[in-house]
C-alpha positions as CSV (number, residue, x, y, z in Angstrom):
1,X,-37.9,-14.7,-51.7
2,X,-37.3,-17.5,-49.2
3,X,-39.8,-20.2,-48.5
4,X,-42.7,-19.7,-45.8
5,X,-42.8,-16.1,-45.9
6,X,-39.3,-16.0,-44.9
7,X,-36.9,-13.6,-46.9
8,X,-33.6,-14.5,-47.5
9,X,-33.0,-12.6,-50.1
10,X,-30.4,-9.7,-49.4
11,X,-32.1,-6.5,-48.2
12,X,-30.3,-3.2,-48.4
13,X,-30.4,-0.8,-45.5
14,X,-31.9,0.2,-43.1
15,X,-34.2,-2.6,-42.9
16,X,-31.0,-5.1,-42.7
17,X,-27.8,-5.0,-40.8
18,X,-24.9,-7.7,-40.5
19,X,-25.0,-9.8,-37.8
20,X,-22.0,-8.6,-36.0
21,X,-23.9,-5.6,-36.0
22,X,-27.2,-7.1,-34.6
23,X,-24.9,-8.6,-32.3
24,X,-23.5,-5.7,-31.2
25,X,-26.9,-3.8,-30.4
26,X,-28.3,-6.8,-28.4
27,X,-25.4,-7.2,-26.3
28,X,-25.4,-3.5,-25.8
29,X,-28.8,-3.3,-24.6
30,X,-28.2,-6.5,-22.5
31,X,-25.4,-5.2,-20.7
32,X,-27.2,-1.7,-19.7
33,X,-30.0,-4.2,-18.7
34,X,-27.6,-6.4,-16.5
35,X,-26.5,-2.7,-14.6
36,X,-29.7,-1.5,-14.4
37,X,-30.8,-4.6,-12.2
38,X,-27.5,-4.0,-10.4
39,X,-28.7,-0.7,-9.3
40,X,-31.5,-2.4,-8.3
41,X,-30.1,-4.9,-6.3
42,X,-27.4,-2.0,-4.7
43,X,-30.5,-0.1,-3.5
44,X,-32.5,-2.7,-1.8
45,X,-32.5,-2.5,2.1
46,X,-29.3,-4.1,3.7
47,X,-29.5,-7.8,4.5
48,X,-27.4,-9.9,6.5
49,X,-25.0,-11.7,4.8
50,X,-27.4,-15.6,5.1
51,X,-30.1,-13.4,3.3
52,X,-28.4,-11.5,0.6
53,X,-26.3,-14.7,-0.8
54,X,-30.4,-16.2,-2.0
55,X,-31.3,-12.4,-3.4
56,X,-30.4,-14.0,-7.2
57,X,-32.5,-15.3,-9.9
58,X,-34.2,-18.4,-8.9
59,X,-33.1,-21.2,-11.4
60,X,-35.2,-24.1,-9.8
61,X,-37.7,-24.2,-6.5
62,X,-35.1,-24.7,-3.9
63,X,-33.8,-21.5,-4.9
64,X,-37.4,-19.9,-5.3
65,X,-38.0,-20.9,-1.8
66,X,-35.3,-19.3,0.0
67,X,-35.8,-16.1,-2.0
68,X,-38.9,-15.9,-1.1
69,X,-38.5,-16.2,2.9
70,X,-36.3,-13.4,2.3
71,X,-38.4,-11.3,0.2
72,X,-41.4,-12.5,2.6
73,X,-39.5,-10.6,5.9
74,X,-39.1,-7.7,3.4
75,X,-42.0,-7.2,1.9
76,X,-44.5,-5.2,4.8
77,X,-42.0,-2.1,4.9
78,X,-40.4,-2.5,1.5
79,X,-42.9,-3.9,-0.3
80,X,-43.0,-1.5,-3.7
81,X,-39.4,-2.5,-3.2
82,X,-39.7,-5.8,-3.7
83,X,-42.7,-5.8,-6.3
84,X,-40.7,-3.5,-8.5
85,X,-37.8,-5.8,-8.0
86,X,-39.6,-8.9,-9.4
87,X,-40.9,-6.7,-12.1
88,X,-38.0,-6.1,-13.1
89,X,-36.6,-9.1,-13.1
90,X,-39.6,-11.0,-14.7
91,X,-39.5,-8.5,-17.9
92,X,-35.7,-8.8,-18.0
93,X,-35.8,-12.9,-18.7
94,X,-38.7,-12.4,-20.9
95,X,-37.0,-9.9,-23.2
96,X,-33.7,-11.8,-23.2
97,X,-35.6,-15.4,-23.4
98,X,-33.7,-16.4,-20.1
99,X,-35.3,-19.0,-18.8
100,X,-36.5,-19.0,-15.3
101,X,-40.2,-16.9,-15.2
102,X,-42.0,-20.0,-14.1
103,X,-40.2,-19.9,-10.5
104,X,-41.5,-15.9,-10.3
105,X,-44.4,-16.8,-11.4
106,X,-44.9,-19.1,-8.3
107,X,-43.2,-16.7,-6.1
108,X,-45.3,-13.8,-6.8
109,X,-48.1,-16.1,-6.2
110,X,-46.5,-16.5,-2.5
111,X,-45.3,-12.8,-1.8
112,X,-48.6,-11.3,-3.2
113,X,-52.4,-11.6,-3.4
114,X,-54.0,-13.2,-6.0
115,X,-55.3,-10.5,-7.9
116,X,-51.7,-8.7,-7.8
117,X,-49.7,-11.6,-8.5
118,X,-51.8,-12.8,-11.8
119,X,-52.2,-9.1,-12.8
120,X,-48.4,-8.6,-11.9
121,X,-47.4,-12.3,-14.1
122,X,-49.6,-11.1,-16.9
123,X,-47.9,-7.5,-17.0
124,X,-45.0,-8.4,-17.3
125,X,-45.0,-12.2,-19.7
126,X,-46.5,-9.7,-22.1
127,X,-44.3,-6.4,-21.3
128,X,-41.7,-8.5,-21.4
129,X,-42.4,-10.8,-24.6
130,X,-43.3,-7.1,-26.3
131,X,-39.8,-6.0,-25.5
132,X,-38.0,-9.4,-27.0
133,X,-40.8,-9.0,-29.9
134,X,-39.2,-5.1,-31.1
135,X,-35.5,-6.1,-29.9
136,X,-35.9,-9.5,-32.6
137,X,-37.2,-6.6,-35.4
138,X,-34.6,-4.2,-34.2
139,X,-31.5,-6.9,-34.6
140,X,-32.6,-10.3,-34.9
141,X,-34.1,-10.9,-37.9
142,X,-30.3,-12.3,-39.8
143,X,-30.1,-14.3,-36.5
144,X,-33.3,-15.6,-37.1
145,X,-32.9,-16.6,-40.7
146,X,-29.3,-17.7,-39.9
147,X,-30.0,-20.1,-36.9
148,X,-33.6,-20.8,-36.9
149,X,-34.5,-20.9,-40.5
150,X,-36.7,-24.0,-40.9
151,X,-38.8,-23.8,-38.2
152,X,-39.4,-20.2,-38.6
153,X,-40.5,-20.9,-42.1
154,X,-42.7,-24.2,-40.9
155,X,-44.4,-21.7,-38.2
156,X,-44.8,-18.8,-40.8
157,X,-46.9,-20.7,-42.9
158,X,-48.9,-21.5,-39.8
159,X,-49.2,-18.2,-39.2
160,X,-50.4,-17.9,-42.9
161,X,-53.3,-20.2,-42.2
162,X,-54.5,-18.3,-39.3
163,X,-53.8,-15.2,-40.8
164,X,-57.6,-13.8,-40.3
165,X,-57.5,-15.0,-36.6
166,X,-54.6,-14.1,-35.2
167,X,-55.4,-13.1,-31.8
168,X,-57.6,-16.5,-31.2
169,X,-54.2,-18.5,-32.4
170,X,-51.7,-16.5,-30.0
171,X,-54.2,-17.1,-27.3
172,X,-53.8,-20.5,-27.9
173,X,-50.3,-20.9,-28.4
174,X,-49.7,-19.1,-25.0
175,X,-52.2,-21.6,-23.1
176,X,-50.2,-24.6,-24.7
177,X,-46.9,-25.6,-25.0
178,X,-46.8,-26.6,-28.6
179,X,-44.2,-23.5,-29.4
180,X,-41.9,-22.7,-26.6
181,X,-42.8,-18.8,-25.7
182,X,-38.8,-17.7,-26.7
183,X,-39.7,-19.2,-29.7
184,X,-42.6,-17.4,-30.1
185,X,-41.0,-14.0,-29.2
186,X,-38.0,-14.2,-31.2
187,X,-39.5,-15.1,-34.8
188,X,-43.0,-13.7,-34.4
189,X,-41.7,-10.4,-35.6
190,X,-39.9,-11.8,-38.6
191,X,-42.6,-13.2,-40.4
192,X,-44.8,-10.9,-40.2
193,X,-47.3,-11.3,-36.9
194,X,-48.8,-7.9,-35.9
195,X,-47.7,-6.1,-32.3
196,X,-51.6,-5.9,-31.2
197,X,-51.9,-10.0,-31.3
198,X,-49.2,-10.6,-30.4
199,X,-49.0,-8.0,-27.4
200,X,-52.6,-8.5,-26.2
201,X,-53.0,-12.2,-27.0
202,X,-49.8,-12.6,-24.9
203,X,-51.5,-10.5,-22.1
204,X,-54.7,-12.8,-22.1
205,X,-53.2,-16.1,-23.1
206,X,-50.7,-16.6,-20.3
207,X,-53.1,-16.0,-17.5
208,X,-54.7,-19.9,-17.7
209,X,-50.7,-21.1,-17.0
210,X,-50.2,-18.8,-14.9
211,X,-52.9,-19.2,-12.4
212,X,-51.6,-22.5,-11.6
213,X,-48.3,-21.2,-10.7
214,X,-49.1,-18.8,-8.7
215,X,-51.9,-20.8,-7.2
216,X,-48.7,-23.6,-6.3
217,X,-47.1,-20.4,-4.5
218,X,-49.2,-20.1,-2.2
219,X,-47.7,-23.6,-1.1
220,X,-44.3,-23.0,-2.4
221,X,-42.6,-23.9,1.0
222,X,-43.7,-28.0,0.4
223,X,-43.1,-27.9,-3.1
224,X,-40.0,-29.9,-4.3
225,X,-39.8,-29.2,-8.1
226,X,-41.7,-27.3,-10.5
227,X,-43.4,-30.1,-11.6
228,X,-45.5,-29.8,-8.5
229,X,-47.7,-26.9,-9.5
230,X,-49.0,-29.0,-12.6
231,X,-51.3,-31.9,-11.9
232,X,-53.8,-33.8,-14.2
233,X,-56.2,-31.2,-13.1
234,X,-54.3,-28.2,-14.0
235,X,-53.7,-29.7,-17.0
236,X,-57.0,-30.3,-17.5
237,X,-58.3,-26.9,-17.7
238,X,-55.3,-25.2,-19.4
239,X,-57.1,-27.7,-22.3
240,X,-60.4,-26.3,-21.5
241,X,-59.3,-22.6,-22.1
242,X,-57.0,-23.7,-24.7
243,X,-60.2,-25.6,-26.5
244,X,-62.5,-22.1,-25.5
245,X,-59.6,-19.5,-27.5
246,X,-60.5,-21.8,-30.9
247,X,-64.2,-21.3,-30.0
248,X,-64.5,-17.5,-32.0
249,X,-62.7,-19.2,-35.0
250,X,-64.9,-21.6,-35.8
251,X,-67.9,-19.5,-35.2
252,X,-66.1,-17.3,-37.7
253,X,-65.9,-20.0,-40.3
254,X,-69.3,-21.3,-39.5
255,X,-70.8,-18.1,-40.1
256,X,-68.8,-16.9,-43.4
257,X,-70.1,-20.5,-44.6
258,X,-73.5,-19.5,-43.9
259,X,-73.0,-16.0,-45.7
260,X,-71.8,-17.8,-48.8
């Protein structure tokens, strides 16, 4: 048995598969992914040819702007259209670990109304994260062990201390950025952290982050990176509601000291 909770001891089937399989199976899944979003982007209303050349995945805010004065002209008499196309696109780079949410995060905080856009952000981060969460148990758990193996074993015995708190310690890795979230998605699986934690913690624990980006959206046309929507102050409350998700664990311990 391998160190941290991490077994690298060979497993027989069906619980194991090689990695050319596991490769195999992800790439298949990506690739029906990759036309499913091209169906998508076949059936959206017909744009001139200036519009359709910024319907792409936003890779930094420039590109986030002009998408969004095209989704913007769009979005009164397409707008299930247009959600559904961010949807999609949002679970699609959580479930492959693409990076890039951030800038649809601040979008949707543009295109939509509050309440829709952080309900819409939470959605899918934890839809999303869910999806990478079953595809790493699927098929990634020799890639795991084969790329990532010491920090997957550092973290598992992390998780091993917080074993009886789980959904208190997701919350708080979501609201910081001490583990990167693909991180998080790939290995959680592999050592052993729960779906409902993971799932529902993911849910609840992105929302602190995520109100600040879609708050910045709202002004997304004077915005000139991504470090924009993060000032001292926003960072000063993602500490608060990091600080408040530790608050039921150490009213656990304090009371189980108590009992004893």
């Amino acid at each position: 048995s391998g160190k941290g909770g991490i077994d690298t001891a060979k497993e027989g089937p069906p619980e194991e598969m090689s990695t050319r399989k596991s490769l195999i199976i992800l790439a298949t899944i990506f690739v029906c992914s990759v036309v499913a979003m091209f169906y998508v982007y076949l059936m959206f209303p017909n744009l001139d040819d200036s519009e359709r050349e910024h319907l792409r995945i936003p890779w930094d805010i420039e590109d986030a702007k002009l998408l969004g004065l095209v989704l913007d002209r769009y979005k009164d008499l397409y707008y299930f259209e247009v959600m559904f196309g961010i949807i999609l696109v949002y679970i699609f780079l959580q479930t492959f670990a693409i990076p890039g949410s951030l800038f649809l995060s601040i979008l949707s905080g543009f295109l939509f109304n509050f309440p829709t856009a952080l309900l819409l952000v939470c959605f899918c981060s934890a839809l999303g994260a869910t999806l990478c969460y079953l595809l790493s148990q699927l098929a990634g758990r020799r890639l795991v062990r084969r790329f990532l193996p010491e920090r997957a074993a550092k973290w598992s015995q992390q998780i091993e201390k917080h074993r009886d708190n789980l959904l208190s310690y997701m919350l708080f890795l979501r609201m910081t950025p001490f583990l990167p979230n693909w991180f998080i998605n790939l290995v959680a699986p592999v050592i052993g952290v729960p779906l409902f934690p993971f799932a529902f913690g993911t849910f609840l624990g992105v929302a602190p982050p995520s109100v600040i980006a879609i708050q910045a959206g709202k002004t997304l046309h004077t915005m000139t990176s991504s470090r924009d929507a993060f000032s001292w102050t926003s960072v000063s409350i993602l500490a608060v509601f990091a600080g408040l998700s530790l608050v039921p664990v150490l009213l656990k311990k304090q009371l189980r000291s108590k009992i004893e």
